[in-house]
Backbone as XML, in Angstrom:
<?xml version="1.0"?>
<chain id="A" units="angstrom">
  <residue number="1" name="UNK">
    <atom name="N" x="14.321" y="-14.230" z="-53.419"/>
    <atom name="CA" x="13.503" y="-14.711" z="-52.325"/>
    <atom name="C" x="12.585" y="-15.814" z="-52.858"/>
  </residue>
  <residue number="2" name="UNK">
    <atom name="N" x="12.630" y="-17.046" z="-52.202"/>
    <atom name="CA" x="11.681" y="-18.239" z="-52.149"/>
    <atom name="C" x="10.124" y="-18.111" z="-51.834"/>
  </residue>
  <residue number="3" name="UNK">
    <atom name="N" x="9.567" y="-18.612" z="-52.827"/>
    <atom name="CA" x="7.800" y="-18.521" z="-52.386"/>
    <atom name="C" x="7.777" y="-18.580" z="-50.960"/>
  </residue>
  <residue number="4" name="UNK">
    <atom name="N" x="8.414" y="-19.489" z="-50.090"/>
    <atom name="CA" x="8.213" y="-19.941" z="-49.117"/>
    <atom name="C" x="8.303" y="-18.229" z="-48.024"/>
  </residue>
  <residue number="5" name="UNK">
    <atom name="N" x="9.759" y="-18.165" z="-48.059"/>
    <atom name="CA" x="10.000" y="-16.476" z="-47.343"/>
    <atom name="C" x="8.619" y="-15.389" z="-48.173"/>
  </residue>
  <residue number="6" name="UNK">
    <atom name="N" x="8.150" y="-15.470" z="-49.010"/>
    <atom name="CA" x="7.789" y="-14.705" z="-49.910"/>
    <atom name="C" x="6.459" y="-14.616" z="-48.936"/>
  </residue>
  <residue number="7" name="UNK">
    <atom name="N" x="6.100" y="-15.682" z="-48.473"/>
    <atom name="CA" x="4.445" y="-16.385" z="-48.104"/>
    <atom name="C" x="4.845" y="-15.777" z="-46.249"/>
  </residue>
  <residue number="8" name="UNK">
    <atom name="N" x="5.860" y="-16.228" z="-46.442"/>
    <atom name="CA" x="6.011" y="-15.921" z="-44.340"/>
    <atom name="C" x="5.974" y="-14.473" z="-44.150"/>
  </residue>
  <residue number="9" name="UNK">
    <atom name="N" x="6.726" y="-13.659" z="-44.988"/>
    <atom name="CA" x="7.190" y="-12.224" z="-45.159"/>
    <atom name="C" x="5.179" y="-11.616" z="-45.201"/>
  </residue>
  <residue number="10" name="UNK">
    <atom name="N" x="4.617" y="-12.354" z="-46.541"/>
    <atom name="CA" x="2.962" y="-11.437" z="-45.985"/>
    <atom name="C" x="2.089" y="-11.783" z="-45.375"/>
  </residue>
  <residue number="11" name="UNK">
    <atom name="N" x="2.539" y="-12.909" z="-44.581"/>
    <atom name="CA" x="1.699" y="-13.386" z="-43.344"/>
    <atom name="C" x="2.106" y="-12.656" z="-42.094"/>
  </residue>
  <residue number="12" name="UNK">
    <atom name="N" x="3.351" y="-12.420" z="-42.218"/>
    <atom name="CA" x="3.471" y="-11.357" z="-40.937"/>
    <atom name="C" x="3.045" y="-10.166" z="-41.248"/>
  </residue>
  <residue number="13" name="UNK">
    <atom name="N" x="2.944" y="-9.789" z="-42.194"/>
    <atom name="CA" x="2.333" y="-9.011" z="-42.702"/>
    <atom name="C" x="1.153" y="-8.314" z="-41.924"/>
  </residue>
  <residue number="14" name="UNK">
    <atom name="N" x="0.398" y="-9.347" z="-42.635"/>
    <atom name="CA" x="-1.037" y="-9.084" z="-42.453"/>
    <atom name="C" x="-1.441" y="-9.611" z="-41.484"/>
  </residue>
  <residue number="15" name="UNK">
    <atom name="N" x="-0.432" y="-10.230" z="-40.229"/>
    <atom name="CA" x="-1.117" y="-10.630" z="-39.040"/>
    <atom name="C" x="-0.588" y="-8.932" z="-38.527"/>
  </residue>
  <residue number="16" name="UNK">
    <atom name="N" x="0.143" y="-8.231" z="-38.897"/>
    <atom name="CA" x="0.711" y="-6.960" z="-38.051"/>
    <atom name="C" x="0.212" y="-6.255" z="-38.518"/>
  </residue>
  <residue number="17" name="UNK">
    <atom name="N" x="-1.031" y="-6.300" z="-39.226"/>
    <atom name="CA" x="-2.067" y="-4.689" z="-40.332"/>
    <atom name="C" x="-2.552" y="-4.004" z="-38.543"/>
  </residue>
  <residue number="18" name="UNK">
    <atom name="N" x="-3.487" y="-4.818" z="-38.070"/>
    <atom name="CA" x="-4.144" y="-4.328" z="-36.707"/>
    <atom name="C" x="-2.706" y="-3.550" z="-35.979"/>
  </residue>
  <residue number="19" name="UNK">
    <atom name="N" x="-1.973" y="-3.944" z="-35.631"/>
    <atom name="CA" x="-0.663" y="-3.673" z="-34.965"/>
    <atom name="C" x="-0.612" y="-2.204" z="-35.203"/>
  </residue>
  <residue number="20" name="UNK">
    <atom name="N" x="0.005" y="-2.089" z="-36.754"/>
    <atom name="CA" x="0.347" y="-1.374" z="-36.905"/>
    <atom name="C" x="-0.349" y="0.368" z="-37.445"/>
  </residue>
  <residue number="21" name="UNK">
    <atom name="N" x="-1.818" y="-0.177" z="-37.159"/>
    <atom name="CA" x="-2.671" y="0.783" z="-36.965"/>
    <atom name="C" x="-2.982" y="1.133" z="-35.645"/>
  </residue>
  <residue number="22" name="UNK">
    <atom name="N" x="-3.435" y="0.388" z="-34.872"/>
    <atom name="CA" x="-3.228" y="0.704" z="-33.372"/>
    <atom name="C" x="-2.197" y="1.676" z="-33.214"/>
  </residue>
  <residue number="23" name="UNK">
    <atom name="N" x="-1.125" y="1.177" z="-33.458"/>
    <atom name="CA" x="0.139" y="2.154" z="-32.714"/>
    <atom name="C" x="1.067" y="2.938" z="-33.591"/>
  </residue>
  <residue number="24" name="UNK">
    <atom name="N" x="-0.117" y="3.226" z="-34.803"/>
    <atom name="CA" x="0.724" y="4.599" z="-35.544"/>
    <atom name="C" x="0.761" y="5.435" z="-35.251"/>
  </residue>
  <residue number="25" name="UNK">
    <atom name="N" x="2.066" y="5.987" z="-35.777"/>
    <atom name="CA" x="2.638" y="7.345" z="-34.924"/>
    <atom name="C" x="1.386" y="8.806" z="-35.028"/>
  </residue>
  <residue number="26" name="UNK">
    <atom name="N" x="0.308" y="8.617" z="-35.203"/>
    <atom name="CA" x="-0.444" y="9.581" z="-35.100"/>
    <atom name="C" x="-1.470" y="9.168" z="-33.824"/>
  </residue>
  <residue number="27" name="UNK">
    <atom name="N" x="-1.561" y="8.066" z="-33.345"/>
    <atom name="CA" x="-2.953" y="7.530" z="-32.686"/>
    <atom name="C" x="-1.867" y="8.110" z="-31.041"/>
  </residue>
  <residue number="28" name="UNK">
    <atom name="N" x="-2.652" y="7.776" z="-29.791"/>
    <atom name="CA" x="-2.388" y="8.691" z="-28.683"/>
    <atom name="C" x="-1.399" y="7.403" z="-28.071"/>
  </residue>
  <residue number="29" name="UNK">
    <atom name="N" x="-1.782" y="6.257" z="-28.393"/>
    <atom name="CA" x="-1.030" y="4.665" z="-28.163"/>
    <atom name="C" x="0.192" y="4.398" z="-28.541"/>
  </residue>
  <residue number="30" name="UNK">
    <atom name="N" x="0.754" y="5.273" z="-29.395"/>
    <atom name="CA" x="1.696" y="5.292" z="-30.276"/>
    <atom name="C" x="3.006" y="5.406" z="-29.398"/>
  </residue>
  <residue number="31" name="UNK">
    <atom name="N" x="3.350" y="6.564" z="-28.481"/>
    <atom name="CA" x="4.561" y="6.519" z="-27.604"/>
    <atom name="C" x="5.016" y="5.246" z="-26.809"/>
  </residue>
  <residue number="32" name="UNK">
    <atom name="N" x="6.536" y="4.489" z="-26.775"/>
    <atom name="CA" x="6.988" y="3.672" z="-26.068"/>
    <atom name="C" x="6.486" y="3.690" z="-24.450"/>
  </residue>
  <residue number="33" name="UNK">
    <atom name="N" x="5.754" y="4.938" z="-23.804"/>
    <atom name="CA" x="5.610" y="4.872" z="-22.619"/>
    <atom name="C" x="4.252" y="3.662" z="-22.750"/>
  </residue>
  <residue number="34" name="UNK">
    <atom name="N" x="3.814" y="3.713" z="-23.583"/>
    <atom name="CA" x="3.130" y="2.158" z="-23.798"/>
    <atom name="C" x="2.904" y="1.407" z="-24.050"/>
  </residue>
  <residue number="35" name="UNK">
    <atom name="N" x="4.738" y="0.872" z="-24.275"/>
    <atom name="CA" x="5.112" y="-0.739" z="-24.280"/>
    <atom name="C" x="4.264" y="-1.617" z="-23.554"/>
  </residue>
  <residue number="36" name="UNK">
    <atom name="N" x="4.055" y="-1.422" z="-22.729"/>
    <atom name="CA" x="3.499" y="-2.521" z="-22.049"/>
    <atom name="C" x="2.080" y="-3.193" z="-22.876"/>
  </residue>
  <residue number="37" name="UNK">
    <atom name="N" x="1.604" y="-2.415" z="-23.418"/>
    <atom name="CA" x="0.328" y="-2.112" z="-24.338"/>
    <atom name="C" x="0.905" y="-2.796" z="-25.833"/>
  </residue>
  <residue number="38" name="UNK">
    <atom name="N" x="1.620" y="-2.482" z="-26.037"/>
    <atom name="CA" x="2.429" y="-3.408" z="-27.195"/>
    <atom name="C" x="2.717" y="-4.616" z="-26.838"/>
  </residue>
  <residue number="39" name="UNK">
    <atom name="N" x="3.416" y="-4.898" z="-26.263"/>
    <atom name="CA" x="3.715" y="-6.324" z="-25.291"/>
    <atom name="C" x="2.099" y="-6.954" z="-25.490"/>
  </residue>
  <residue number="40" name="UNK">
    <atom name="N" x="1.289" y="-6.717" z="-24.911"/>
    <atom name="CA" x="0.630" y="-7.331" z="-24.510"/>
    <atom name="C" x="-0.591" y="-7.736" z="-25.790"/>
  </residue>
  <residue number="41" name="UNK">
    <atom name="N" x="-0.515" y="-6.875" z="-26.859"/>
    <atom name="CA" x="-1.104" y="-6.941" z="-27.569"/>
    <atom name="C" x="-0.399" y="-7.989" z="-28.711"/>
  </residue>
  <residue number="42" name="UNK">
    <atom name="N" x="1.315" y="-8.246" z="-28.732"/>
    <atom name="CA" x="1.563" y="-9.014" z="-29.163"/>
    <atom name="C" x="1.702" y="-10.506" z="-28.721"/>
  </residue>
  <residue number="43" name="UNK">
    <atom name="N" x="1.476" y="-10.656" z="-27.387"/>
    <atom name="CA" x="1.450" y="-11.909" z="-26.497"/>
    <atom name="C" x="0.160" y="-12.559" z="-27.060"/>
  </residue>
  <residue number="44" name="UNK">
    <atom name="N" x="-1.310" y="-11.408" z="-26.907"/>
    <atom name="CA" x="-2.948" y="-11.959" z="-27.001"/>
    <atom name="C" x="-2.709" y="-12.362" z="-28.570"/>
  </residue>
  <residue number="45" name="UNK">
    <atom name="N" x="-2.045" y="-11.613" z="-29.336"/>
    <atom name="CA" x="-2.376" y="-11.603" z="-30.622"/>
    <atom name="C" x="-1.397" y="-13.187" z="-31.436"/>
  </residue>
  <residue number="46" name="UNK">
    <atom name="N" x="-0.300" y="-13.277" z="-30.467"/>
    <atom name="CA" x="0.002" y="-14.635" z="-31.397"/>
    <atom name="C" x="-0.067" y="-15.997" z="-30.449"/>
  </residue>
  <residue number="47" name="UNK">
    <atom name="N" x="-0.821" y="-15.786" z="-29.220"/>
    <atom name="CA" x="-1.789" y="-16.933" z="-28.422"/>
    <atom name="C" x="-2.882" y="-17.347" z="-29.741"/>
  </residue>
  <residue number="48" name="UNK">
    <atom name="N" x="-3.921" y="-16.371" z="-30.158"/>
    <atom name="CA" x="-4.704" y="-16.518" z="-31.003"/>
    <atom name="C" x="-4.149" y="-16.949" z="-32.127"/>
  </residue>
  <residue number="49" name="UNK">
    <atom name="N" x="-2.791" y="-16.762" z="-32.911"/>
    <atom name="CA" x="-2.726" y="-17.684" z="-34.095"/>
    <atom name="C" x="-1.717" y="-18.711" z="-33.927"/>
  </residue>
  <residue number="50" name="UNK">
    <atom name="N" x="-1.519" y="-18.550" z="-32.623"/>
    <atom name="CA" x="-0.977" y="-20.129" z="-32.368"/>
    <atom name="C" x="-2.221" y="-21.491" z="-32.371"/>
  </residue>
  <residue number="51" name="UNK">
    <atom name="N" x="-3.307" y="-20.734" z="-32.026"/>
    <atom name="CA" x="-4.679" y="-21.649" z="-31.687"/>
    <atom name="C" x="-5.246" y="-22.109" z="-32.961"/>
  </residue>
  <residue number="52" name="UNK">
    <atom name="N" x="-5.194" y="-20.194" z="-33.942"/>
    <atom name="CA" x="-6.171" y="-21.452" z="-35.292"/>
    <atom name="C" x="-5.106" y="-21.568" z="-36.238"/>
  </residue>
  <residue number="53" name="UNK">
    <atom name="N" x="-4.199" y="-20.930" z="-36.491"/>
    <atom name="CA" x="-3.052" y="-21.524" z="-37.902"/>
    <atom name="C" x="-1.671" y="-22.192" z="-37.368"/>
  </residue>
  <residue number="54" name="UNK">
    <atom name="N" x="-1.491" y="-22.291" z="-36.276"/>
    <atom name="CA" x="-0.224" y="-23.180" z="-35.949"/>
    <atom name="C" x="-0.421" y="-24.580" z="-36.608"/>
  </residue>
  <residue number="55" name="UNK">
    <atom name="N" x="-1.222" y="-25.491" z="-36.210"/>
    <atom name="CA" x="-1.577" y="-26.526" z="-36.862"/>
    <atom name="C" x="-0.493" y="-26.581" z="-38.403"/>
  </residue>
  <residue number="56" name="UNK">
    <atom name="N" x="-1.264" y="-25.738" z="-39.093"/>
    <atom name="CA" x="-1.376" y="-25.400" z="-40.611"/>
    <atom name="C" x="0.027" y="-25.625" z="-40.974"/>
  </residue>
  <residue number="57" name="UNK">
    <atom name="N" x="0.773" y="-24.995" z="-40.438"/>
    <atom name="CA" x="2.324" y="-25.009" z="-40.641"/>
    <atom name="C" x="3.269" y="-25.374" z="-40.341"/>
  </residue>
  <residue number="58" name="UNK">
    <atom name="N" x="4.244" y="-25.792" z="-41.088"/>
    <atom name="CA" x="5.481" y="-26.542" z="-40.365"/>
    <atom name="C" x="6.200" y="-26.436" z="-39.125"/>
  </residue>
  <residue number="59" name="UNK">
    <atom name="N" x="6.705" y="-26.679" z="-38.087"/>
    <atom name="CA" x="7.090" y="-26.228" z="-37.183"/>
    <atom name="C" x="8.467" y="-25.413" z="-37.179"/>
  </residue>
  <residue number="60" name="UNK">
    <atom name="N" x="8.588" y="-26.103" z="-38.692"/>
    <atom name="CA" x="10.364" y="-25.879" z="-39.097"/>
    <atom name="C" x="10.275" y="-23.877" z="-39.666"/>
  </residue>
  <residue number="61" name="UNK">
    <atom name="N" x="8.833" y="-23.954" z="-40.078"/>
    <atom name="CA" x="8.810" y="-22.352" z="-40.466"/>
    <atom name="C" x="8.984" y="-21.389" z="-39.294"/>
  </residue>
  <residue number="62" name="UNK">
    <atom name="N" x="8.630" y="-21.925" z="-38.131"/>
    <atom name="CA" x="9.115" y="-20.792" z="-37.299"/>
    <atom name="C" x="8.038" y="-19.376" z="-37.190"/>
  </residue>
  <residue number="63" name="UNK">
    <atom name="N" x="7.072" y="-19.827" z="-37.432"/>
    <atom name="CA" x="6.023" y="-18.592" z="-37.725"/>
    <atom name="C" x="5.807" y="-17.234" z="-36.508"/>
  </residue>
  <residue number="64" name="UNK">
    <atom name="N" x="5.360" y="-17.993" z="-35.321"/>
    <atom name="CA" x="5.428" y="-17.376" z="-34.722"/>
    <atom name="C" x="6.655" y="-16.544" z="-33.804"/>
  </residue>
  <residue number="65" name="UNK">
    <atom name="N" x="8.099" y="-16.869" z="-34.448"/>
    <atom name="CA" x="9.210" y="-16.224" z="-34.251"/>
    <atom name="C" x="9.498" y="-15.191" z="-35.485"/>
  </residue>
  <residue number="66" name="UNK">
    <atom name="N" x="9.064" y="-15.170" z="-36.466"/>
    <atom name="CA" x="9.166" y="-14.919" z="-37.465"/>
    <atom name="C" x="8.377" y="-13.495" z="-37.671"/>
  </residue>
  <residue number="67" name="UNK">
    <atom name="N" x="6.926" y="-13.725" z="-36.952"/>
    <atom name="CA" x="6.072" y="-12.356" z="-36.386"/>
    <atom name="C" x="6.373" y="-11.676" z="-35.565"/>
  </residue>
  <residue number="68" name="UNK">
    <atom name="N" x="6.886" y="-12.258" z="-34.883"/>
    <atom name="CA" x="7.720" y="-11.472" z="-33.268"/>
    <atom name="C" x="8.771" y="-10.708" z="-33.889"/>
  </residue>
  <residue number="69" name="UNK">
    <atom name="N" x="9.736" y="-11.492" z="-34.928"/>
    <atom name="CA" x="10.504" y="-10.369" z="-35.260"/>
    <atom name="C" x="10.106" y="-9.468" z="-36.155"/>
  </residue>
  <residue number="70" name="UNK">
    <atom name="N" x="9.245" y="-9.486" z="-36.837"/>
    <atom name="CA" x="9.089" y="-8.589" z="-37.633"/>
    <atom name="C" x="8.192" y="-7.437" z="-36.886"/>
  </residue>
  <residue number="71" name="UNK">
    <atom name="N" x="7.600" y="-7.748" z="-35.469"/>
    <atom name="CA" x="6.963" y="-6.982" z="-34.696"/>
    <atom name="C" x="7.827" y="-6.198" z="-33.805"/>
  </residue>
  <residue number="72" name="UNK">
    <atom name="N" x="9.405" y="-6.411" z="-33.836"/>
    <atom name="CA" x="10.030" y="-5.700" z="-32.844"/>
    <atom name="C" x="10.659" y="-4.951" z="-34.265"/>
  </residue>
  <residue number="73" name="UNK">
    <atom name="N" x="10.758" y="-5.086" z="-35.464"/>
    <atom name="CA" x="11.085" y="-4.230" z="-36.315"/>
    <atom name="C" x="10.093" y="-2.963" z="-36.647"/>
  </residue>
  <residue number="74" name="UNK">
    <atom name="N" x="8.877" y="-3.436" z="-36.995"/>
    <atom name="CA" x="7.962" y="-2.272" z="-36.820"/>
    <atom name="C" x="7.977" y="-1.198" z="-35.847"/>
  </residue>
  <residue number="75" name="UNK">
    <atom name="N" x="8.065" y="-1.819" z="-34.186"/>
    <atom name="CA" x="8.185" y="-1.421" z="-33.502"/>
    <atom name="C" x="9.353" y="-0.066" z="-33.833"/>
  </residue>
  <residue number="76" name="UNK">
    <atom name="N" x="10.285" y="-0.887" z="-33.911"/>
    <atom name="CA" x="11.719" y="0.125" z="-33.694"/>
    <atom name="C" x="11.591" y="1.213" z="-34.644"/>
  </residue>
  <residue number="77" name="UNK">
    <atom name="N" x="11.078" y="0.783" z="-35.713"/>
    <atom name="CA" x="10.964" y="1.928" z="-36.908"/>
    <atom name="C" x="10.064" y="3.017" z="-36.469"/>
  </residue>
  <residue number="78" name="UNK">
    <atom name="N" x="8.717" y="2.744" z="-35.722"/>
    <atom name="CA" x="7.998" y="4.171" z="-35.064"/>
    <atom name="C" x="8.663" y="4.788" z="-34.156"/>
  </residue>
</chain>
């Protein structure tokens, strides 16, 4: 793996720390009956880093597709 994947891999990361505390399988948020609550928390949440780090990065990185998927992987794994 390339610095580059290396750098995207813990930026999704650590944009999905909040995520994935919110909706661990112990908290009451945690069941799919509140997708919608997921959804929506991933819509607000990469509006906001489209605003302050999009700039920052290439367009060619794909960042904010790149969080999305790694947010429907988290997802699937709880």
């Amino acid at each position: 793996m390339n610095f580059r994947e290396q750098l995207i891999s813990w930026l999704s990361d650590h944009q999905l720390a909040e995520y994935k505390h919110l909706f661990h399988e112990n908290q009451d948020s945690a069941w799919l009956d509140n997708i919608e609550r997921r959804y929506s928390w991933l819509k607000k949440h990469l509006m906001e880093f489209e605003d302050k780090f999009g700039p920052m990065f290439p367009p060619s990185w794909e960042l904010s597709e790149r969080i999305s998927m790694r947010f429907c992987e988290v997802t699937r794994l709880q």
